[in-house]
GUMIKE-332431 format. One record per residue: residue in one letter; x, y, z of N, C-alpha, C, CB in turn. Coordinates in pm, 1 decimal, decimal comma. Glycine has a CB too. Example, Ala and Ser with C-alpha at 12.3 -4.5 7.8 and 13.67 -1.06 7.14 Angstrom:
2
('A'; (1319,0; -569,0; 780,0); (1230,0; -450,0; 780,0); (1320,0; -330,0; 780,0); (1130,8; -447,3; 904,6))
('S'; (1285,0; -225,0; 708,0); (1367,0; -106,0; 714,0); (1290,0; 3,0; 787,0); (1408,4; -59,8; 572,5))
# end
This chain:
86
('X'; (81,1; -119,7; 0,0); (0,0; 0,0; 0,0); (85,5; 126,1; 0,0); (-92,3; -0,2; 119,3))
('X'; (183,8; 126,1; 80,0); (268,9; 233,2; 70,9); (332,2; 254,5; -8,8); (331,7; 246,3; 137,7))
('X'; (388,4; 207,7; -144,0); (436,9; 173,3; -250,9); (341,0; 284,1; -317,6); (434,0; 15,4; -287,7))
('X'; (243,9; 278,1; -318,8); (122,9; 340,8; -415,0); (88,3; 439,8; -443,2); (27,6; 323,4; -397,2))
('X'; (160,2; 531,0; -330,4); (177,1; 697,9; -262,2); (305,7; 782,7; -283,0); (171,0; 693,7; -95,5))
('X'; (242,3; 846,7; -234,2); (360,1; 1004,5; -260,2); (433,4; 1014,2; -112,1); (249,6; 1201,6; -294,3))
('X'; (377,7; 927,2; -36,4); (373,8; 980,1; 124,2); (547,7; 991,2; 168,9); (274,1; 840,3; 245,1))
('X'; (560,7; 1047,7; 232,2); (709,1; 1017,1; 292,1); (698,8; 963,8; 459,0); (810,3; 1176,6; 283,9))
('X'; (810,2; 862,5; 529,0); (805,8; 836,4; 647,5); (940,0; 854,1; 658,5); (744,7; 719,0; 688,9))
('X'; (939,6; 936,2; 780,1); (1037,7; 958,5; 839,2); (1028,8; 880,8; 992,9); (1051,4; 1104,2; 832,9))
('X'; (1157,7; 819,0; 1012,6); (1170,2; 730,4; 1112,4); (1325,0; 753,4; 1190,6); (1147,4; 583,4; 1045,3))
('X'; (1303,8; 791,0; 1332,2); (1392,1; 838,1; 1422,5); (1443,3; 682,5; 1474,5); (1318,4; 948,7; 1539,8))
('X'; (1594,9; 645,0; 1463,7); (1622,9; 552,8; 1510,2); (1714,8; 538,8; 1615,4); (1641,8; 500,1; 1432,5))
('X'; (1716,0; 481,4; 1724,9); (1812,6; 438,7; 1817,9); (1868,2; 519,0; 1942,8); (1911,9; 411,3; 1744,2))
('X'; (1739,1; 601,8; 1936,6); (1750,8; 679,7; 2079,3); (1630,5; 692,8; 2168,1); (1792,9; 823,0; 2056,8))
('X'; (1575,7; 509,0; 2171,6); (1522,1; 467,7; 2286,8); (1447,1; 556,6; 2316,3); (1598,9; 437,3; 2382,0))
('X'; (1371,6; 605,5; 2456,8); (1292,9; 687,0; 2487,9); (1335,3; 805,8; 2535,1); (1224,4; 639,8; 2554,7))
('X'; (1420,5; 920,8; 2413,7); (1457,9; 1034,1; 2434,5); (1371,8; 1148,5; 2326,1); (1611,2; 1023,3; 2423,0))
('X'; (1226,3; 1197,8; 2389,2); (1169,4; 1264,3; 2273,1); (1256,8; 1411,2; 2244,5); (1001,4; 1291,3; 2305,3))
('X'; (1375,8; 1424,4; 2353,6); (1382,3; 1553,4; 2325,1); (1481,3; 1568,4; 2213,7); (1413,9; 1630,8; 2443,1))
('X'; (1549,5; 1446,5; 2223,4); (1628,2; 1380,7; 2115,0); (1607,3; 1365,3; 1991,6); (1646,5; 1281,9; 2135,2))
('X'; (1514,7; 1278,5; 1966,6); (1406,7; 1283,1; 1843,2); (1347,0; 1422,7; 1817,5); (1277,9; 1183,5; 1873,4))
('X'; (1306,4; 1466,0; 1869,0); (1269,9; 1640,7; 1864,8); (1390,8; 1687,2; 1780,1); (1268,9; 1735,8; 2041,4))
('X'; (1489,0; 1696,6; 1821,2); (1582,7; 1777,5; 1794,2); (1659,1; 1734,7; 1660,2); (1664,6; 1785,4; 1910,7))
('X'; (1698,4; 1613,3; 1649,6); (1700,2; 1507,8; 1507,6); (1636,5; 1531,7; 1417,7); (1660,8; 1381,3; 1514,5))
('X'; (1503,7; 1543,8; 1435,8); (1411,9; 1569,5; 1366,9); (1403,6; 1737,3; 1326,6); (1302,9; 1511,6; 1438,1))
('X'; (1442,7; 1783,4; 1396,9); (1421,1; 1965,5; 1321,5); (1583,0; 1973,9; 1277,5); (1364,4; 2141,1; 1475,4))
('X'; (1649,6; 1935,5; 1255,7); (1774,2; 1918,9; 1211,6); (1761,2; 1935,9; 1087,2); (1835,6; 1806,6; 1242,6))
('X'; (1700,3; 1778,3; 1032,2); (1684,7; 1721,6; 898,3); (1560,9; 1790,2; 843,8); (1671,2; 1560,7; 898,8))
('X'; (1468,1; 1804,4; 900,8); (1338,6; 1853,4; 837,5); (1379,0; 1941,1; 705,0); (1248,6; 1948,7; 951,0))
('X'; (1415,2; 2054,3; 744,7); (1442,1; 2118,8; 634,9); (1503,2; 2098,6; 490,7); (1491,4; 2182,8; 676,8))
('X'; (1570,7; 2025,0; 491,5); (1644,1; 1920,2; 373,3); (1498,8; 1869,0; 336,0); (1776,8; 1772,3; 437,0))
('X'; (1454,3; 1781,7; 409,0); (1367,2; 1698,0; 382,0); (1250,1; 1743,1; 313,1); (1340,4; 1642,7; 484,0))
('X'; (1198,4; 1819,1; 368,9); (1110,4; 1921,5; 293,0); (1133,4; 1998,6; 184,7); (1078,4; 2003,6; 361,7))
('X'; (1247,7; 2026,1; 125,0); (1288,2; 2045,3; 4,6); (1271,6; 1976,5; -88,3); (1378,8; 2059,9; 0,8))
('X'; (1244,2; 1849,0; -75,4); (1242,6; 1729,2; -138,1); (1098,3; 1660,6; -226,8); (1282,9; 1646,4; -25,7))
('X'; (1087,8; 1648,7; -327,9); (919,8; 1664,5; -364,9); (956,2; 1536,2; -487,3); (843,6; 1870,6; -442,2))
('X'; (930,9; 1434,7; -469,9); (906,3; 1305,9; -520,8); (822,2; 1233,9; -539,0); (945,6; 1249,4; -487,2))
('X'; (766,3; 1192,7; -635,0); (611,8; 1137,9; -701,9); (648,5; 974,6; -623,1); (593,1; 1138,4; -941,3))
('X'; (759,7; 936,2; -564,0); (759,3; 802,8; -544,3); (743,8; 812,3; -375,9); (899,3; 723,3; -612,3))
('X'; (726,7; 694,2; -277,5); (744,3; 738,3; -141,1); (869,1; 714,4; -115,9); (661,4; 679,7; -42,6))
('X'; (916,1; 790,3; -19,7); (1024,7; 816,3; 59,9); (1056,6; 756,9; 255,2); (1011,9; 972,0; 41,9))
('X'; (1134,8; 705,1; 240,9); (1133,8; 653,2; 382,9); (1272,9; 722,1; 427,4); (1128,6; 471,0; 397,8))
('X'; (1337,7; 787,2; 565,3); (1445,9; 842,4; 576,4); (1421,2; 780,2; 712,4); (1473,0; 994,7; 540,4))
('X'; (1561,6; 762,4; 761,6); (1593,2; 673,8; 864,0); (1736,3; 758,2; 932,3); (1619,5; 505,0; 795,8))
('X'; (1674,3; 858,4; 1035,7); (1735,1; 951,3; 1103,9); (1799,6; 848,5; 1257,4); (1610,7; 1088,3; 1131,1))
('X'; (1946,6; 908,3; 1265,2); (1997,3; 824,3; 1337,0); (2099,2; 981,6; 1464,0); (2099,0; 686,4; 1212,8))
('X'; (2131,9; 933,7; 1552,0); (2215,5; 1012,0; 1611,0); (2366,8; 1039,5; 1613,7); (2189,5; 990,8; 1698,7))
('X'; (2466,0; 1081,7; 1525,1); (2583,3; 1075,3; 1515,3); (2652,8; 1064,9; 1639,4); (2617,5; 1166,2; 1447,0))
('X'; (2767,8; 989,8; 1604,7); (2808,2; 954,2; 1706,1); (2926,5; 1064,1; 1785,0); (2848,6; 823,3; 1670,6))
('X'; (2943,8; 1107,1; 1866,3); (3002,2; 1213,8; 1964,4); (3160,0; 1133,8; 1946,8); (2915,3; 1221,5; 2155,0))
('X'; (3228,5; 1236,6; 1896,1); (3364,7; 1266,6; 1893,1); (3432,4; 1341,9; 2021,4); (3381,7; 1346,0; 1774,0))
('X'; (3555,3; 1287,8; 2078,2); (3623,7; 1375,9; 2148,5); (3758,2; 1369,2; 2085,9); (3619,3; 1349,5; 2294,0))
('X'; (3759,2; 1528,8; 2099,5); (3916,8; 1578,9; 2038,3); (3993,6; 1625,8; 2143,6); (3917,4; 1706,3; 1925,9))
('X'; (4163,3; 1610,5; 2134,9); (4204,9; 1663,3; 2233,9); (4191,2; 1853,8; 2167,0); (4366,4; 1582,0; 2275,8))
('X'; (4196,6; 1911,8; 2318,8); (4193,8; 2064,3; 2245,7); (4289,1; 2121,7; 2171,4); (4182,4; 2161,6; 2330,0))
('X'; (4424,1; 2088,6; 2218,8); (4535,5; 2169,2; 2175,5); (4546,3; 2115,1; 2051,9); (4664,7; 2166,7; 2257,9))
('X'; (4569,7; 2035,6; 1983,6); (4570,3; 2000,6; 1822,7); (4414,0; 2088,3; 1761,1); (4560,3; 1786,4; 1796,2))
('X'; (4329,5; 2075,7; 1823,7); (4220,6; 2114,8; 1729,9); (4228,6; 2252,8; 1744,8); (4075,5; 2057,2; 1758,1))
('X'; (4274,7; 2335,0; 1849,5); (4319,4; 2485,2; 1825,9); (4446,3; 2506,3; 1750,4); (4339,4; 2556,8; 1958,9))
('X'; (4512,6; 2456,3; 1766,7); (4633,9; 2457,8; 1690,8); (4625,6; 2454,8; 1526,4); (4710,1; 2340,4; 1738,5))
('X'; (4496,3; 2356,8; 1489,9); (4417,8; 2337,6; 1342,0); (4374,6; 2451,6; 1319,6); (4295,7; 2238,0; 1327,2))
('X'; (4274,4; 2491,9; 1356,2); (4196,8; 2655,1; 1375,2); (4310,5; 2759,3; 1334,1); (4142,0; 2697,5; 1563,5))
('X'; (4348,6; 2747,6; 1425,5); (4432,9; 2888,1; 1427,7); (4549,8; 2905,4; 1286,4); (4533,5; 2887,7; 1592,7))
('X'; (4613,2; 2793,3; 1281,8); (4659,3; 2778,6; 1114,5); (4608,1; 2832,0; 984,8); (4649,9; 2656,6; 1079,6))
('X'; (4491,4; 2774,8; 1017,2); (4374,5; 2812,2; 865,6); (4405,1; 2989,5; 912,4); (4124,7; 2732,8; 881,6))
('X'; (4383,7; 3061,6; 986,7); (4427,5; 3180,0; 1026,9); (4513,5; 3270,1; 967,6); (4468,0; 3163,3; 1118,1))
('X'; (4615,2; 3141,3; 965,4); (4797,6; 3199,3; 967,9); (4804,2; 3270,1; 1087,7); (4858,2; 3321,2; 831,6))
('X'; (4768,9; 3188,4; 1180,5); (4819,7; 3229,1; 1333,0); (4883,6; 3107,9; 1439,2); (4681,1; 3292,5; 1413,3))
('X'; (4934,8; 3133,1; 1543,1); (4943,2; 3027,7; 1637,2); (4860,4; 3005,5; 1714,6); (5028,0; 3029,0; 1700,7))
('X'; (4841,2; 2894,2; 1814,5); (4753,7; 2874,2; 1861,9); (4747,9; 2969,5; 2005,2); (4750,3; 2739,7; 1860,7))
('X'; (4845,6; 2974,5; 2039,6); (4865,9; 3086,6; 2157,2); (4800,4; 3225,8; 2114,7); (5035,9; 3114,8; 2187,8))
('X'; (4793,6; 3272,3; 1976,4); (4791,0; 3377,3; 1959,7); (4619,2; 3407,8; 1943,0); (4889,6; 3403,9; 1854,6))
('X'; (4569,0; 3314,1; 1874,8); (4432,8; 3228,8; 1837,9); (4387,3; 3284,2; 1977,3); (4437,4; 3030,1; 1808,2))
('X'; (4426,6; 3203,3; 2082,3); (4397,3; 3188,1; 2201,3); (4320,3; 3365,8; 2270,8); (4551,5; 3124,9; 2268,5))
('X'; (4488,3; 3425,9; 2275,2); (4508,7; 3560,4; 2282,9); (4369,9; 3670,5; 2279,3); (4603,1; 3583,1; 2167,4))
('X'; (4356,1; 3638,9; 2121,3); (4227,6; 3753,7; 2049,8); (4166,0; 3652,9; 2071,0); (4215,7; 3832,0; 1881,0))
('X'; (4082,2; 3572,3; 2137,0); (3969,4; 3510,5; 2166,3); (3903,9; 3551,7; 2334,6); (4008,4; 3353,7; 2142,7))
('X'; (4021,6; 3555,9; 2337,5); (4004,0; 3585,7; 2538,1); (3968,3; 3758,7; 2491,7); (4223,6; 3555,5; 2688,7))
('X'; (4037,9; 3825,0; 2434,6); (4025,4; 3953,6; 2411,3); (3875,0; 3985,7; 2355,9); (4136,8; 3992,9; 2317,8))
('X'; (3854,7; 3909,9; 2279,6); (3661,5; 3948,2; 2253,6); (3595,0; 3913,7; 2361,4); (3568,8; 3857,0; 2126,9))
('X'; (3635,9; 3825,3; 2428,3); (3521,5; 3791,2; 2478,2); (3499,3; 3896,7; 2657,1); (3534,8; 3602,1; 2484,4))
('X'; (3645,9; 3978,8; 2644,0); (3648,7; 4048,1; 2769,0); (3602,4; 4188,8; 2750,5); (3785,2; 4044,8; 2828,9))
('X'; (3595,2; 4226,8; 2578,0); (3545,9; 4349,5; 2572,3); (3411,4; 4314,8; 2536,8); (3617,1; 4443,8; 2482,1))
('X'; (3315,8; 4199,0; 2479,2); (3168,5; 4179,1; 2534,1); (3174,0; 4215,9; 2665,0); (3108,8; 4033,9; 2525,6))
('X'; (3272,0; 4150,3; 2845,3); (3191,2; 4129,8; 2948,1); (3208,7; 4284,3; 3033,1); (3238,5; 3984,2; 3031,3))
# end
């Protein structure tokens, strides 16, 4: 029957009973999704990426390159904005 339609299902997977989770998954992708306009049905199968930890100093040290700066310096004018916001 579903074959027969235009319908789309979207299906939140693998985060158990977390609606705020699914909530949030879900307004993520929506927008993509809704762009999307296909005479056939569509099934999308939304999942939660999985959480990376980086150490900091390499990943500032990355940052600050693309710059053409050091990471100390990176550092520097970051502390500096954020003391003339406080």
């Amino acid at each position: 029957m579903f074959a027969r339609t235009q319908l789309t299902l979207i299906v939140v997977a693998g985060l158990g009973h977390d609606p705020l989770g699914a909530t949030g998954l879900l307004m993520l992708h929506l927008p993509e999704i809704a762009k999307q306009n296909h005479p056939t049905p569509r099934i999308y199968v939304l999942k939660r990426p999985r959480l990376q930890l980086r150490k900091a100093r390499p990943t500032i040290d990355d940052l600050a390159a693309r710059e053409g700066l050091s990471g100390n310096a990176l550092m520097a004018r970051e502390v500096a904005a954020i003391e003339r916001t406080s």
